[in-house]
C-alpha positions, 0 to 999 in steps of 0.5 A: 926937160919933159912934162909929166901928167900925174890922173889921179884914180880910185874906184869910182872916179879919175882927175886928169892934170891938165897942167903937168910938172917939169922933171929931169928924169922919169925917177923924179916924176915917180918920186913925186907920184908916190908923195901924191900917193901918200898925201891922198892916202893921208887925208881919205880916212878909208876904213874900207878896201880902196885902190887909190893910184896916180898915173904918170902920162907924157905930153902925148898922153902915153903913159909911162907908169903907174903908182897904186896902192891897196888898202885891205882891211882884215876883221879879226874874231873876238874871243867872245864870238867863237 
């Protein structure tokens, strides 16, 4: 079964795995991107526009996808500052 790489990524910074995790299918490695994804999503406590991404690579460092996610925050105007 093939080895998958998931680089983690935000703006200002990448971790590489260097150990990688053995799945059947590409479909089950981006699964587990996307639950990595959201794990860091769960513990950044972003209150600011973020990217946040978890890169699929394999044991020849080609990359097979992409998991990203974009945190927009939109201020809405009181009433009293019209």
């Amino acid at each position: 079964m093939p080895r998958f790489y998931f680089d983690l990524y935000d703006e200002s910074s990448s971790i590489s795995d260097e150990h990688g995790e053995v799945f059947a299918t590409l479909g089950d490695a981006r699964e587990q991107a996307v639950a990595i994804v959201l794990d860091v999503l769960s513990e950044a406590h972003v209150f600011r526009p973020a990217r946040h991404g978890c890169r699929i690579r394999g044991d020849h460092g080609e990359a097979f996808c992409d998991v990203r996610v974009t945190i927009e925050v939109f201020a809405q105007q009181a009433a009293s500052d019209a």
